[in-house]
MMTF fields as JSON, N, C-alpha, C and O atoms, coordinates in Angstrom:
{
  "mmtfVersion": "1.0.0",
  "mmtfProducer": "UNKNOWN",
  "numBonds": 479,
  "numAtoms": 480,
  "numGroups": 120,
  "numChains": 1,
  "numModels": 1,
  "chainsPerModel": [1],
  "groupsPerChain": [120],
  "chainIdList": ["A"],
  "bondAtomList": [4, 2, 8, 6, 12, 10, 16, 14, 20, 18, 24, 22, 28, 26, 32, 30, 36, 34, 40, 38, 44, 42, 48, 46, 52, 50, 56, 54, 60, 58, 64, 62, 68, 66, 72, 70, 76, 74, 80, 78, 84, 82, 88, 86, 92, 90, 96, 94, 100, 98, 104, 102, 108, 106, 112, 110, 116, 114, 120, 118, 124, 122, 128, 126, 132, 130, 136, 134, 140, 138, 144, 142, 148, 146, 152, 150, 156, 154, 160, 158, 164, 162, 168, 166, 172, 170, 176, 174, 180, 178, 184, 182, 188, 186, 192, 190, 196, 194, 200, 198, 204, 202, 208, 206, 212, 210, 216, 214, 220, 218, 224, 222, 228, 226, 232, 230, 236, 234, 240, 238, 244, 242, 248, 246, 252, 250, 256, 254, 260, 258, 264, 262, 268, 266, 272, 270, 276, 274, 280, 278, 284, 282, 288, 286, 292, 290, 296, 294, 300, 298, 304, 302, 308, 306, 312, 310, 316, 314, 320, 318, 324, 322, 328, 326, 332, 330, 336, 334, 340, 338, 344, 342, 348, 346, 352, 350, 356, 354, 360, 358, 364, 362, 368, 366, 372, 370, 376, 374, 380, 378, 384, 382, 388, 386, 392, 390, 396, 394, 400, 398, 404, 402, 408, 406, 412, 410, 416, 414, 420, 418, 424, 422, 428, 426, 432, 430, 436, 434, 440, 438, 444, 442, 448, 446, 452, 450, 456, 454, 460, 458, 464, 462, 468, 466, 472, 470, 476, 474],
  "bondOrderList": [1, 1, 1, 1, 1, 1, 1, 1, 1, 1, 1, 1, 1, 1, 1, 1, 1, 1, 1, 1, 1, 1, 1, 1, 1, 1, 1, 1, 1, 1, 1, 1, 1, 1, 1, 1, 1, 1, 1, 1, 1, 1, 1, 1, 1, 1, 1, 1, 1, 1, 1, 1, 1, 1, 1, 1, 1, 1, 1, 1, 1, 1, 1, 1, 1, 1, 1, 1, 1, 1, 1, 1, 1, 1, 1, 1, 1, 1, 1, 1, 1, 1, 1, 1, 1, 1, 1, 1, 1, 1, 1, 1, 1, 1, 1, 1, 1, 1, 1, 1, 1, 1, 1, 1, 1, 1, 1, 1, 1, 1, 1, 1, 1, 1, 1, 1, 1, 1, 1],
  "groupList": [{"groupName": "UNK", "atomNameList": ["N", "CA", "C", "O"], "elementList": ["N", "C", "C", "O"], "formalChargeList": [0, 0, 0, 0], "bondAtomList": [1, 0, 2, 1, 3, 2], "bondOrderList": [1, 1, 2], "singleLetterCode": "X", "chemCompType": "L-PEPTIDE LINKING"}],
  "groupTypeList": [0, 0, 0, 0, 0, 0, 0, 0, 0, 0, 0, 0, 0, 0, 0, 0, 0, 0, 0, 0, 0, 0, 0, 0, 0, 0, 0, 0, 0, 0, 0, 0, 0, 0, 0, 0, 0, 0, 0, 0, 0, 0, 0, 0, 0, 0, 0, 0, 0, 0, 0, 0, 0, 0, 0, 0, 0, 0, 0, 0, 0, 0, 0, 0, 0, 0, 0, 0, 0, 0, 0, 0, 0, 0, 0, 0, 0, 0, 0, 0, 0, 0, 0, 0, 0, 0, 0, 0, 0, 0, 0, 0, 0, 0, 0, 0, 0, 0, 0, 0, 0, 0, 0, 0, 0, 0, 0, 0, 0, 0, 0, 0, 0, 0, 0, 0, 0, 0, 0, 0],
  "groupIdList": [1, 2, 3, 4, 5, 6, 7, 8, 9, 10, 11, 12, 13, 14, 15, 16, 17, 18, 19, 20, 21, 22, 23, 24, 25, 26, 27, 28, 29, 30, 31, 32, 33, 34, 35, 36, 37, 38, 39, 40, 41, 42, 43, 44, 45, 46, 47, 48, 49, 50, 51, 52, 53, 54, 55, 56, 57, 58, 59, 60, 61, 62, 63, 64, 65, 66, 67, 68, 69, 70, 71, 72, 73, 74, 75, 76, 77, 78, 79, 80, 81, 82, 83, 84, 85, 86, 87, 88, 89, 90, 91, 92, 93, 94, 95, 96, 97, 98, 99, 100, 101, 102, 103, 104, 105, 106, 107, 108, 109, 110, 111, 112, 113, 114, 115, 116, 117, 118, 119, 120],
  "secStructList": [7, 7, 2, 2, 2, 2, 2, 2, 2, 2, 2, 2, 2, 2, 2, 6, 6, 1, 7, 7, 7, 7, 7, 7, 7, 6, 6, 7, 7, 7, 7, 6, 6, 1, 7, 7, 7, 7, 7, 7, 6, 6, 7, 7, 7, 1, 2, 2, 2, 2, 2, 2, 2, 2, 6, 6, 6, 4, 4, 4, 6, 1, 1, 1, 1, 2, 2, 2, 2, 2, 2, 2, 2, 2, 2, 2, 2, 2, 6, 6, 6, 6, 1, 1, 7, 7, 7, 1, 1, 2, 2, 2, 2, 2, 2, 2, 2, 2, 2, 2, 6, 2, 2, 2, 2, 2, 2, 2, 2, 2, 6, 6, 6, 7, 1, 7, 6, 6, 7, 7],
  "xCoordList": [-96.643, -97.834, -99.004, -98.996, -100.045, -101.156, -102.166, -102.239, -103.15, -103.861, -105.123, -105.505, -105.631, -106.153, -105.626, -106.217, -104.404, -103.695, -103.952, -104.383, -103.48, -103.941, -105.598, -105.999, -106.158, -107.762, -107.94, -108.478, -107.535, -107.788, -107.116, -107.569, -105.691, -105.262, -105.848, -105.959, -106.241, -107.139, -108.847, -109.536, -109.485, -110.462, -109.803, -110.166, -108.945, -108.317, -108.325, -108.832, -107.585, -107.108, -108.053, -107.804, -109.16, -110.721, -111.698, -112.357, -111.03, -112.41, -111.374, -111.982, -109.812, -109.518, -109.527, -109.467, -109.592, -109.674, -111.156, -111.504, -112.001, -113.706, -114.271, -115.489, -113.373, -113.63, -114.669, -115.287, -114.574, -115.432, -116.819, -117.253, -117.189, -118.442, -118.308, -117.505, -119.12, -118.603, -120.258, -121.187, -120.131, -120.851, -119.792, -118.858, -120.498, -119.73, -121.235, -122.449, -119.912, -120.304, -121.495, -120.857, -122.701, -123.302, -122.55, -122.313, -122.358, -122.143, -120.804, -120.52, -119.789, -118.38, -117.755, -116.741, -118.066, -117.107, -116.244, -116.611, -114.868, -114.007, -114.387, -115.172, -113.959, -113.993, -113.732, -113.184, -114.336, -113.675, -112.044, -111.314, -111.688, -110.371, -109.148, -107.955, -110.323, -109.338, -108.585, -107.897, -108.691, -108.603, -109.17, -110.295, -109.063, -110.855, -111.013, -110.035, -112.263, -112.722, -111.939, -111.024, -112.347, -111.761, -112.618, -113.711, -111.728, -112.697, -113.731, -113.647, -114.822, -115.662, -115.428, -114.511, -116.511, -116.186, -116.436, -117.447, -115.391, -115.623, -115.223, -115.595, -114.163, -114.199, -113.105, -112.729, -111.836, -110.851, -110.397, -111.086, -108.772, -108.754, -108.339, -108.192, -108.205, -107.99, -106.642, -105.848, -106.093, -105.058, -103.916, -102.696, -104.721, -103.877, -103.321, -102.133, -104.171, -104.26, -103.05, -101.976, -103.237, -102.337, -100.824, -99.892, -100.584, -99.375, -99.256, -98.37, -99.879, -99.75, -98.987, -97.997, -99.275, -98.98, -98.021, -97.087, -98.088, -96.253, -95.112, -93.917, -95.748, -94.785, -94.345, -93.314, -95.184, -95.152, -94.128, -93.384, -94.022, -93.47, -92.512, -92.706, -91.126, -90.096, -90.044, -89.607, -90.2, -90.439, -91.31, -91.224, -92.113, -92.665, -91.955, -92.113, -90.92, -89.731, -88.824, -88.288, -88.931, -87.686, -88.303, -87.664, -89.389, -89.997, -89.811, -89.719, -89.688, -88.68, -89.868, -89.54, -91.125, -92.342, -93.738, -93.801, -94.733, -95.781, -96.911, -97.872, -96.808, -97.464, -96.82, -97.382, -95.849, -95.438, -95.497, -95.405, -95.685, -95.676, -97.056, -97.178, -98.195, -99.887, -99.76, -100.404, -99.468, -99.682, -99.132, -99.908, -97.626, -97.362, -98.435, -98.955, -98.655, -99.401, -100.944, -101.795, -100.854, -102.702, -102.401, -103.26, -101.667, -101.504, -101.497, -101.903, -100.64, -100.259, -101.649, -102.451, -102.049, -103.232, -104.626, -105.579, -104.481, -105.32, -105.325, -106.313, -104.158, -103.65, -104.338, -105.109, -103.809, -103.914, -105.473, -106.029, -105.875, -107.694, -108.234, -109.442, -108.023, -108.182, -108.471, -109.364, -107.32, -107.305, -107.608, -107.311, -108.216, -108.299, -109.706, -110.325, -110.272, -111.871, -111.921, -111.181, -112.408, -112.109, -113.466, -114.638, -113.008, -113.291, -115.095, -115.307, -115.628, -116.991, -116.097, -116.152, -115.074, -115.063, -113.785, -113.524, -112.896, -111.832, -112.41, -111.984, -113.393, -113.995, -113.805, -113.097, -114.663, -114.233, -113.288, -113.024, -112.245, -110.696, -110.021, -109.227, -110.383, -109.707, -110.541, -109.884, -111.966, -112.18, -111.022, -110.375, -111.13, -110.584, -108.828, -108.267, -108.249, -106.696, -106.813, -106.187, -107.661, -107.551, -107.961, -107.928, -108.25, -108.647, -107.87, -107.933, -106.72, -105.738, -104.767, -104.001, -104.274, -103.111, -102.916, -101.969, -103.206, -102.902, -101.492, -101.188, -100.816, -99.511, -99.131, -98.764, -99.351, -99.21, -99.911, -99.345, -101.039, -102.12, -101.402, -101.038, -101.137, -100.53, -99.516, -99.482, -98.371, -97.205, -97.837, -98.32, -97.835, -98.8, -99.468, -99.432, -100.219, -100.804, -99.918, -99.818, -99.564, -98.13, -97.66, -97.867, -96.931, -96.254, -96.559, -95.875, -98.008, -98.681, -99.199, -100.097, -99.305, -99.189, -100.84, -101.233, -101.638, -103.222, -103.989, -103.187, -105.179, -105.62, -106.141, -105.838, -106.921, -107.154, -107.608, -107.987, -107.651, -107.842, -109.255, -109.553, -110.153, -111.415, -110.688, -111.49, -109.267, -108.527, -108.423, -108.246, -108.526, -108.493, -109.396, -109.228],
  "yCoordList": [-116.897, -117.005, -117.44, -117.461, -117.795, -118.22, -117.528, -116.702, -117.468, -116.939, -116.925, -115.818, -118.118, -117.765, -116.89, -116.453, -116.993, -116.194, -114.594, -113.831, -114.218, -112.964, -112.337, -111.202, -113.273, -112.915, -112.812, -111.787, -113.809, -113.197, -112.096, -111.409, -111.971, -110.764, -109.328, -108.47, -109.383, -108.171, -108.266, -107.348, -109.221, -109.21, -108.496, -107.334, -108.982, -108.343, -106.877, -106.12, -106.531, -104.988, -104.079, -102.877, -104.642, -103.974, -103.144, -102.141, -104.741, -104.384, -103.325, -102.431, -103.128, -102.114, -100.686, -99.604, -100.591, -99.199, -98.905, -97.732, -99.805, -99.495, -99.391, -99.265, -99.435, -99.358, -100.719, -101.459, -100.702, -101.706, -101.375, -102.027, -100.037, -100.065, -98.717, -97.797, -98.813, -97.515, -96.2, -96.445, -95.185, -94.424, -93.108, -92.918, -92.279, -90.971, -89.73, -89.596, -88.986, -87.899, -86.824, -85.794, -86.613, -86.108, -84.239, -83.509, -83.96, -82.679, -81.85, -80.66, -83.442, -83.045, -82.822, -82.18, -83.318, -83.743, -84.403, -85.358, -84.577, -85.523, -86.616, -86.501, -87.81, -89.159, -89.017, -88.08, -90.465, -90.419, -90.98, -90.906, -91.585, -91.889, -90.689, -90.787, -89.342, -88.487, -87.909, -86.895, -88.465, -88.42, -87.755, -88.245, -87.044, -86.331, -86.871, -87.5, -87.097, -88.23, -88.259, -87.502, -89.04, -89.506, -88.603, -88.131, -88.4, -87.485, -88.127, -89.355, -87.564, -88.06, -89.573, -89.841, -90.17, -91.274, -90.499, -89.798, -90.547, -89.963, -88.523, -87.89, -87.811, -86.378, -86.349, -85.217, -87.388, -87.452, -86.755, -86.737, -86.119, -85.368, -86.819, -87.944, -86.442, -87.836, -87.078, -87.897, -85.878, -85.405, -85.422, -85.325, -85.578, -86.405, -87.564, -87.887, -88.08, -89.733, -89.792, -90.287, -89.394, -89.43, -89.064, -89.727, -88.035, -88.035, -88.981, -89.772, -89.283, -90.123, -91.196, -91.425, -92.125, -93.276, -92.998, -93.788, -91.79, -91.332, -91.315, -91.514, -91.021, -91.232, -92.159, -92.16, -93.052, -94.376, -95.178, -96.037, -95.069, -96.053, -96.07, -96.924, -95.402, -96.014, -96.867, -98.005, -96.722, -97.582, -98.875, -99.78, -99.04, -99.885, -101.191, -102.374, -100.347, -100.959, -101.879, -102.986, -101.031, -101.956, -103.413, -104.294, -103.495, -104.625, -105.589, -105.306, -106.98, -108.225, -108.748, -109.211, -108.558, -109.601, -108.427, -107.326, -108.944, -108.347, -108.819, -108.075, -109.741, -109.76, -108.832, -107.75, -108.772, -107.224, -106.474, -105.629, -105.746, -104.743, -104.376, -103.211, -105.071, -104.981, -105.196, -104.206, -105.66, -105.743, -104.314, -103.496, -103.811, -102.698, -101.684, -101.161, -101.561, -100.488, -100.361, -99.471, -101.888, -101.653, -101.231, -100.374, -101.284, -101.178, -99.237, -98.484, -98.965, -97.466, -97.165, -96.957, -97.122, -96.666, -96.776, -95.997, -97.891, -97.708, -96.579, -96.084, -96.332, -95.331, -93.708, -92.957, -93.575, -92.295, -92.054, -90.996, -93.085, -92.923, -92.93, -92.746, -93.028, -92.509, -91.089, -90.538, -90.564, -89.355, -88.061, -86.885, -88.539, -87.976, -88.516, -87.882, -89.327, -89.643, -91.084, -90.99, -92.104, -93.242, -93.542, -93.541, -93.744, -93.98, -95.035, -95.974, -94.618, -96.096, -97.255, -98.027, -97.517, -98.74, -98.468, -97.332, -99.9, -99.637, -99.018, -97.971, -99.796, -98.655, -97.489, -96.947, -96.666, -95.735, -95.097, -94.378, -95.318, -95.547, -95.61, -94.782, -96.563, -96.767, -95.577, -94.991, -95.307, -94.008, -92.754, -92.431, -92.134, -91.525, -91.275, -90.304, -92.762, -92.402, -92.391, -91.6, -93.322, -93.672, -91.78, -91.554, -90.941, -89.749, -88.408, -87.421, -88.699, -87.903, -88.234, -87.309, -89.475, -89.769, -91.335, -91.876, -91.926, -92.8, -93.52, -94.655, -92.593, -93.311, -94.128, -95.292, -93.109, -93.549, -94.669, -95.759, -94.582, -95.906, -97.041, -97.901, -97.047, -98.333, -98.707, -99.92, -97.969, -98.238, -98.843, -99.975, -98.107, -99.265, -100.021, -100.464, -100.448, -101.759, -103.038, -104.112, -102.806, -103.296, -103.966, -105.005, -102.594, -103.383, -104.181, -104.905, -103.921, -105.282, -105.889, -106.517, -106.209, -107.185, -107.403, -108.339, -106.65, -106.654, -105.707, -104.931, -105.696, -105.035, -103.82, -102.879, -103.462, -102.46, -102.606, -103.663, -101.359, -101.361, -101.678, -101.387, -102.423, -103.185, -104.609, -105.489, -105.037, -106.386, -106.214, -107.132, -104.779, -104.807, -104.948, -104.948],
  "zCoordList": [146.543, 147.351, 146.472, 145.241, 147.307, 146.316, 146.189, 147.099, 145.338, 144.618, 146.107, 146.483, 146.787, 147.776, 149.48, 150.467, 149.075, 150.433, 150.276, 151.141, 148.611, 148.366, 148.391, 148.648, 148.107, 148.355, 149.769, 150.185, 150.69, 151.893, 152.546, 153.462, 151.832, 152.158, 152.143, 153.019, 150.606, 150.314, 150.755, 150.308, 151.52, 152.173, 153.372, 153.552, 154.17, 155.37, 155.333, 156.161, 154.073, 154.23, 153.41, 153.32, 152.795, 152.305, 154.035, 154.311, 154.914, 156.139, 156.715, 157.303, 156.726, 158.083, 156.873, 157.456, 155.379, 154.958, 155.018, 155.152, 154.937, 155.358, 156.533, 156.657, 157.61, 158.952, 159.309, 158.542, 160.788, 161.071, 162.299, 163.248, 161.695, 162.121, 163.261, 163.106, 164.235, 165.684, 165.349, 164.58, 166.031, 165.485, 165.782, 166.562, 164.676, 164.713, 165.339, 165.182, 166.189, 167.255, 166.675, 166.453, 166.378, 165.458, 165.523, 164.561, 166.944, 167.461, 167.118, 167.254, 166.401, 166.224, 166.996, 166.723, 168.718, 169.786, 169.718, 169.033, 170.117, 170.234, 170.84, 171.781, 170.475, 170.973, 172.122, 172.703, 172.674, 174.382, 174.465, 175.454, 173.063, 173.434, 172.851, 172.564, 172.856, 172.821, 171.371, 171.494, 170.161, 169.158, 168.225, 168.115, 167.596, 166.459, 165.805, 165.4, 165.166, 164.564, 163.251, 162.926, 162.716, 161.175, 160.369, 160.679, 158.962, 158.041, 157.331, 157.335, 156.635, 156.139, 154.924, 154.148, 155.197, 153.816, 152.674, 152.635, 151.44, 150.253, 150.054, 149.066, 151.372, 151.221, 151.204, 151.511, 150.885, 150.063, 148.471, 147.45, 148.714, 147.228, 146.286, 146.764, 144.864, 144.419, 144.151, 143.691, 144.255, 144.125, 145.078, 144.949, 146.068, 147.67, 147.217, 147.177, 146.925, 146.695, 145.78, 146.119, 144.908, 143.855, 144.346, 143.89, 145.255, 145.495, 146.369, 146.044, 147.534, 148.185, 147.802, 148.496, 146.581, 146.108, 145.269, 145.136, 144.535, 143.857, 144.932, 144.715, 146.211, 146.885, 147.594, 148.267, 147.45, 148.383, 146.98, 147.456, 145.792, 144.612, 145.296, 146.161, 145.474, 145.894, 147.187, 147.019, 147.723, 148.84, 148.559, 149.389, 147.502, 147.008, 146.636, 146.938, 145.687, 145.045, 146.279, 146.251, 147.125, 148.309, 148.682, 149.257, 148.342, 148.96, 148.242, 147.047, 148.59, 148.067, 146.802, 145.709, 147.227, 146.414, 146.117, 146.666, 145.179, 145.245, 146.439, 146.63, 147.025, 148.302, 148.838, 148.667, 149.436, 150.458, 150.076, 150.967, 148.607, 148.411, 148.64, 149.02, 148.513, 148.491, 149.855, 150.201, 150.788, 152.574, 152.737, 153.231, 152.313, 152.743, 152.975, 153.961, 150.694, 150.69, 151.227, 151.222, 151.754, 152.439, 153.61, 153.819, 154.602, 155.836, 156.02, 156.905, 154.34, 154.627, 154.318, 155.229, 152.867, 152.997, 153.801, 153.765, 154.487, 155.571, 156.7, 157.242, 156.89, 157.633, 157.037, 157.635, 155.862, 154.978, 154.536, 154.241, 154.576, 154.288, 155.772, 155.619, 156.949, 158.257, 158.496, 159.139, 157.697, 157.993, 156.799, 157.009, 155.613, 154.353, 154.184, 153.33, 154.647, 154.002, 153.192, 152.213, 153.253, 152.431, 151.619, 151.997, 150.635, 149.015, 149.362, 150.129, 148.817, 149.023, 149.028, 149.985, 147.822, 147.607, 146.492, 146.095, 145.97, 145.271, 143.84, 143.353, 143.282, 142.208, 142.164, 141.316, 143.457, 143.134, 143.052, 142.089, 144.57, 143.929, 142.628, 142.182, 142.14, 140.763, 139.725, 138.865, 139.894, 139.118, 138.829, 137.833, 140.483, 140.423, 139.985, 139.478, 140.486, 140.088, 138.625, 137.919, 138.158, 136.728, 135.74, 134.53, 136.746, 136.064, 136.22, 135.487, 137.947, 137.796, 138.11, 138.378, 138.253, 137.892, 136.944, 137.515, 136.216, 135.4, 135.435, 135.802, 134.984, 135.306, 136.627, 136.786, 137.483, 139.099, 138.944, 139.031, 138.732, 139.037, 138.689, 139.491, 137.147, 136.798, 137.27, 137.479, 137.615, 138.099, 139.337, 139.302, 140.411, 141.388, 141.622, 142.769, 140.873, 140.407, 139.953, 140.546, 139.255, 138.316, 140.175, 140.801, 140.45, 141.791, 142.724, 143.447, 142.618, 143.984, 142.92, 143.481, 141.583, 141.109, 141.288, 141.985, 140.74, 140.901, 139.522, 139.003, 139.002, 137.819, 138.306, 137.572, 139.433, 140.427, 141.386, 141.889, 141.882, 143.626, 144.347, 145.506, 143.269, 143.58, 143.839, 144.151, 143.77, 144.655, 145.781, 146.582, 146.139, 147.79, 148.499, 149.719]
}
């Protein structure tokens, strides 16, 4: 794949882990579509996180290329930062893995084939 397919890829999967806008319930009512809201931006553990993505490696591995493996893992973690609180931004992302889990970090990186998670 090319070098511009992946940039728009990770423009794509930057806007659905940053959400795209809405307002939140000041009162902490449920939505009207019934759902409770999403957790705060930034009130994510980085220790979640960290397993999160230790656990996502094998399954990482099954995937044929590092484009699928970076579509996978954006699609999941979009999902998992829904419901855990999402990061300002891959910086800070990458702060934090880079402070409790390292290994993980690189190994996943490595696999989508990116320097950190400020590519997303």
């Amino acid at each position: 794949m090319t070098r511009p397919f992946l940039l728009t890829l990770s423009a794509t999967v930057l806007l659905a882990v940053t959400g795209c806008g809405g307002t939140d319930s000041a009162d902490g009512a449920t939505p009207a579509n019934g759902n409770p809201p999403a957790a705060a931006a930034g009130s994510y553990s980085a220790k979640d996180v960290c397993a999160y993505l230790k656990g996502e490696i094998p399954a990482l591995r099954e995937v044929g290329s590092p484009v699928g493996r970076h579509a996978n893992l954006a699609g999941k973690l979009a999902t998992f930062f829904e419901s855990h609180g999402k990061p300002e931004n891959g910086a800070v992302l990458d702060a934090a893995t880079k402070a409790e889990c390292p290994v993980v970090r690189t190994e996943v990186l490595t696999l989508i084939d990116v320097d950190s998670f400020s590519a997303f």
